[in-house]
C-alpha positions as CSV (number, residue, x, y, z in Angstrom):
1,X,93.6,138.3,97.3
2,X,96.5,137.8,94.4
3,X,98.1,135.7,97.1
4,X,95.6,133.5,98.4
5,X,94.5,132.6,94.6
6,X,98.2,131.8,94.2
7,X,98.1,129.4,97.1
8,X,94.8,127.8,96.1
9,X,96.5,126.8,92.6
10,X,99.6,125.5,94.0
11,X,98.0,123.5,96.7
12,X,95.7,122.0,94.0
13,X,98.6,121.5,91.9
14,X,100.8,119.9,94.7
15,X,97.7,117.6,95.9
16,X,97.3,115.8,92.2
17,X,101.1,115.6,91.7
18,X,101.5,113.6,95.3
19,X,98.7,111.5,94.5
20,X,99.3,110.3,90.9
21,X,103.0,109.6,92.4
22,X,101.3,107.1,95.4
23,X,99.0,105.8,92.7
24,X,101.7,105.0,90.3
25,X,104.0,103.7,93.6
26,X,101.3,101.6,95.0
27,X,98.7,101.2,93.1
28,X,96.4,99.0,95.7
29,X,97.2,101.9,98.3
30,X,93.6,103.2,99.7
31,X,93.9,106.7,97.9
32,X,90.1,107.3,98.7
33,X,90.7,106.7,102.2
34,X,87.7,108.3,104.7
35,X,89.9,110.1,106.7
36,X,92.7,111.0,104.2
37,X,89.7,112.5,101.7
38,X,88.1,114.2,104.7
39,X,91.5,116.0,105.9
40,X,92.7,117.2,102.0
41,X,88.4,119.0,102.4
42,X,89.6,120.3,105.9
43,X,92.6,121.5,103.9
44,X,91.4,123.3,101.3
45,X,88.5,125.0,102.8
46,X,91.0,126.0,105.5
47,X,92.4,128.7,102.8
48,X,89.2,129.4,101.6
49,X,87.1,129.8,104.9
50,X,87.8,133.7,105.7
51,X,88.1,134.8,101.9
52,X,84.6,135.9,101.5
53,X,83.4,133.5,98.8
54,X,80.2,131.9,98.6
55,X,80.6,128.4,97.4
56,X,78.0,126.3,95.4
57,X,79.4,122.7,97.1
58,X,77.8,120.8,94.2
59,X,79.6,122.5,92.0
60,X,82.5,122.5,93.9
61,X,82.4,118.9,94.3
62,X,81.9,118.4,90.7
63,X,84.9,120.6,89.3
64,X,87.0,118.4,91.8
65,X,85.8,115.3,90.9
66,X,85.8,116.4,87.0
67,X,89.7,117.2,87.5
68,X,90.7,114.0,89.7
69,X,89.2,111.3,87.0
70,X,90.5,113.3,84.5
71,X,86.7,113.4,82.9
72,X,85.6,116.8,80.5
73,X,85.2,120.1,82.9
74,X,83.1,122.2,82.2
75,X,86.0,124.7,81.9
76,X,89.8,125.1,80.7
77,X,92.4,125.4,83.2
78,X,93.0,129.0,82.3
79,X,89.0,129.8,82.3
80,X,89.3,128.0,85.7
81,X,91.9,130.8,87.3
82,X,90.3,133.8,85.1
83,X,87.2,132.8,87.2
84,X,88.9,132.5,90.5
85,X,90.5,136.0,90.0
86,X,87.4,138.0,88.8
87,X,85.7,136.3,91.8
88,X,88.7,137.7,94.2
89,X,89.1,140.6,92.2
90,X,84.6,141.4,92.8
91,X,85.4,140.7,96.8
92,X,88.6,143.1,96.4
93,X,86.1,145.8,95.2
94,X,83.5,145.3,97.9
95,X,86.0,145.1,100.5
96,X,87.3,148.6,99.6
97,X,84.0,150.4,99.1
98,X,82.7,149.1,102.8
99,X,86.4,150.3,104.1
100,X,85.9,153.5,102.5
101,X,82.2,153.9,104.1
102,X,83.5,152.6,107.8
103,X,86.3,155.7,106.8
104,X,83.8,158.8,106.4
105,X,81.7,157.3,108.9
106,X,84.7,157.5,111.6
107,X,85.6,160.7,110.2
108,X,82.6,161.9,111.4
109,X,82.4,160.4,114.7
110,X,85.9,161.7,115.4
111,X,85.9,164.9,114.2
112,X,82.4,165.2,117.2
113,X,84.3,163.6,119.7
114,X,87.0,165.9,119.4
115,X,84.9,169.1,119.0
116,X,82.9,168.0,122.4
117,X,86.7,166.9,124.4
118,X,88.1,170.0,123.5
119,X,85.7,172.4,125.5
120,X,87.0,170.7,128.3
121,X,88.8,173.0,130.6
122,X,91.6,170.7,131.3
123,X,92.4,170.4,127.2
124,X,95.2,172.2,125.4
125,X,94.6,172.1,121.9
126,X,97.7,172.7,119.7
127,X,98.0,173.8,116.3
128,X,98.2,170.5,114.8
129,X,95.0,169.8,116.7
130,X,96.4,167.6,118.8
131,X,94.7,167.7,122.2
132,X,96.7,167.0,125.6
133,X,95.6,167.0,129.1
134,X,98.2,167.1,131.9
135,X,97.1,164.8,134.6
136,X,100.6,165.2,136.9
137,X,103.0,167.9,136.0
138,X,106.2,166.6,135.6
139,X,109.8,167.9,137.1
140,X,112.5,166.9,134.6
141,X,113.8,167.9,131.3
142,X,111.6,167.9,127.9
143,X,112.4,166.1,125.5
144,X,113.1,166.7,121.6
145,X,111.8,164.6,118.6
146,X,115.5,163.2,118.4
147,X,115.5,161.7,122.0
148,X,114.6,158.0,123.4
149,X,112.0,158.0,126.1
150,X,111.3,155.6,128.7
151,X,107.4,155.5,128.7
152,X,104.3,153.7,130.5
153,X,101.7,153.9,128.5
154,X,97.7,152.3,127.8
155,X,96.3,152.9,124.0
156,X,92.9,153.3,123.6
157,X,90.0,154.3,121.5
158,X,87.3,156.2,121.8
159,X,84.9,153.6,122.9
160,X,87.5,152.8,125.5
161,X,89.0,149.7,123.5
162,X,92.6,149.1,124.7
163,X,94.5,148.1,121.8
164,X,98.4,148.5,123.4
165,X,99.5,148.6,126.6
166,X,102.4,148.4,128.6
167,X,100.3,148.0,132.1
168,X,100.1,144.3,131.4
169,X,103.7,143.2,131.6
170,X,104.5,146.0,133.8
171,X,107.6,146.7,131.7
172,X,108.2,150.0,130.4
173,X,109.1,150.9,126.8
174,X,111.6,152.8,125.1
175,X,110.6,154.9,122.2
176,X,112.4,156.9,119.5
177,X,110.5,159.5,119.5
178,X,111.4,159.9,115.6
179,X,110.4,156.9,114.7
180,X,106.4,156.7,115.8
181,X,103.3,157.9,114.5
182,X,103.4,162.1,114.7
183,X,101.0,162.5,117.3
184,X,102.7,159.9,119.8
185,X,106.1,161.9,118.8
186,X,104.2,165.5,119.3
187,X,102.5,164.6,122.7
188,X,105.4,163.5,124.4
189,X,107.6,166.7,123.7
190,X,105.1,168.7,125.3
191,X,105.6,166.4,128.7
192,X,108.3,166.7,131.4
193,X,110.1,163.8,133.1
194,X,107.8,162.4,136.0
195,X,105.0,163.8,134.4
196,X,101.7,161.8,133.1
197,X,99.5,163.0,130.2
198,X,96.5,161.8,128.3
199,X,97.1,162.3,124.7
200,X,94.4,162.7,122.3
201,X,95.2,162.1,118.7
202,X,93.6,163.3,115.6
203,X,93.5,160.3,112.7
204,X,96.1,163.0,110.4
205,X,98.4,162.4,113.8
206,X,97.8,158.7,114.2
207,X,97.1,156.1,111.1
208,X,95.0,158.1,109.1
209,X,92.6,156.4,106.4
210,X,94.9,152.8,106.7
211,X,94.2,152.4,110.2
212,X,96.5,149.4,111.3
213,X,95.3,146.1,112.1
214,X,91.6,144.7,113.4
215,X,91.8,147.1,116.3
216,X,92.5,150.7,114.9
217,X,89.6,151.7,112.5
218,X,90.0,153.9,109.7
219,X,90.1,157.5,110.9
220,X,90.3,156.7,114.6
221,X,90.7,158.8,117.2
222,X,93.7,157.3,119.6
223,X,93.6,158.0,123.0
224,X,96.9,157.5,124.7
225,X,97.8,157.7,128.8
226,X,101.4,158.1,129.3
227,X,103.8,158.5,131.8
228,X,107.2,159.6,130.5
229,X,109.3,158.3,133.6
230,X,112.9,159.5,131.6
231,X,114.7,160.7,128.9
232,X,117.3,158.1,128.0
233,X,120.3,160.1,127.2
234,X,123.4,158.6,125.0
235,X,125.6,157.6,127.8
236,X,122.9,156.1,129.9
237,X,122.2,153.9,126.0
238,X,126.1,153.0,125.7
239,X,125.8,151.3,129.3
240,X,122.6,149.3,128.7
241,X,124.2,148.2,125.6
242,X,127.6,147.1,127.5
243,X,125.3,145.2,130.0
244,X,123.6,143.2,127.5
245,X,124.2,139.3,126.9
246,X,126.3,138.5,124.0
247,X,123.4,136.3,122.5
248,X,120.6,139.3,123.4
């Protein structure tokens, strides 16, 4: 919020200082131009269209007209931004008590759907409550929270959202496995090579109360379907590297 107040005021700042310098270069230069005026309102409600606010656009108007001819405002500059920041600061407020219902309420909802999946006969529950289902058993080696895996792999949610997938581009990704989200890191150490799992995460196992982005919720459940097709050992990293373009 901080930030978009910040870029409000220096926009508004900017826009008077360009146009008192064209006035005083040219003063017969069309400043009220139809266009030119209707592009600066395209402008500004551009950085004010997703905030939330609910505008009075007399008022609006007024306050901008007030300011351009330099006529008495109803407000000081400084009244002017304490407004703007109570306003943000109100929204701020809102915005975290909603997040913080849409949290419990997913709580809930996950913490059923995991109770129902894991009287499935197929689920193995582990003590973290992370829940895995084998699909194809693999045949290779294991690997530890320290190795790089070479994965396919669709992310879902419960409601069958996919929100990551490497199925698109049909290019596999490597992942350190100690450097992703603990459930993703847990799921595949219980895998072999040529083996493909579903992995059920927990929101303690994936991103918790933050969820991440529009697409993970707070308190999600994430569903992921992987297939760990290898284990990327050191030596088979120091040639990939070797073969790489210089500009890479």
């Amino acid at each position: 919020m901080k930030n978009i107040t910040c870029a409000i005021l220096v926009f508004f700042g900017t826009a008077a200082f360009c146009t008192a310098a064209a006035i005083a270069e040219n003063p017969n230069r069309a400043i009220e131009n139809a266009e030119t005026s209707y592009a600066f309102g395209m402008l500004i409600a551009e950085d004010l269209v997703d905030s939330g606010l609910e505008f009075n656009y007399n008022s609006f108007m007024q306050g901008f007209r007030d300011t351009m001819e330099k006529a008495e405002t109803r407000l000081t500059m400084n009244e002017a931004v304490e407004k703007i920041q109570a306003a943000f600061h109100r929204l701020e407020v809102l915005e975290n008590e909603k997040r913080q219902k849409e949290a419990e309420h997913n709580m809930a909802e996950s913490a059923a759907f995991l109770t129902e999946n894991a009287k499935r006969s197929r689920i193995i529950v582990a003590p973290s409550g992370l829940q895995f289902e084998s699909v194809t058993e693999g045949t290779g080696d294991m690997p530890t929270l320290n190795d790089t895996v070479l994965v396919h792999y669709r992310g879902t949610t419960i409601d069958g959202t996919v929100f990551d997938s490497t199925y698109e581009d049909g290019i596999p990704l490597d992942v350190p496995l100690n450097m992703v989200i603990p459930g993703w890191a847990e799921g595949l150490t219980m895998m072999k090579e040529g083996g493909r799992s579903i992995i059920y995460l927990p929101p303690e196992l994936a991103y918790g109360e933050r969820g991440a982005g529009p697409m993970i919720a707070p308190n999600s459940v994430l569903i992921f379907e992987v297939e760990l097709l290898s284990i990327i050992r050191p030596e088979e990293e120091e040639d990939y590297d070797e073969e790489e373009p210089e500009d890479y």
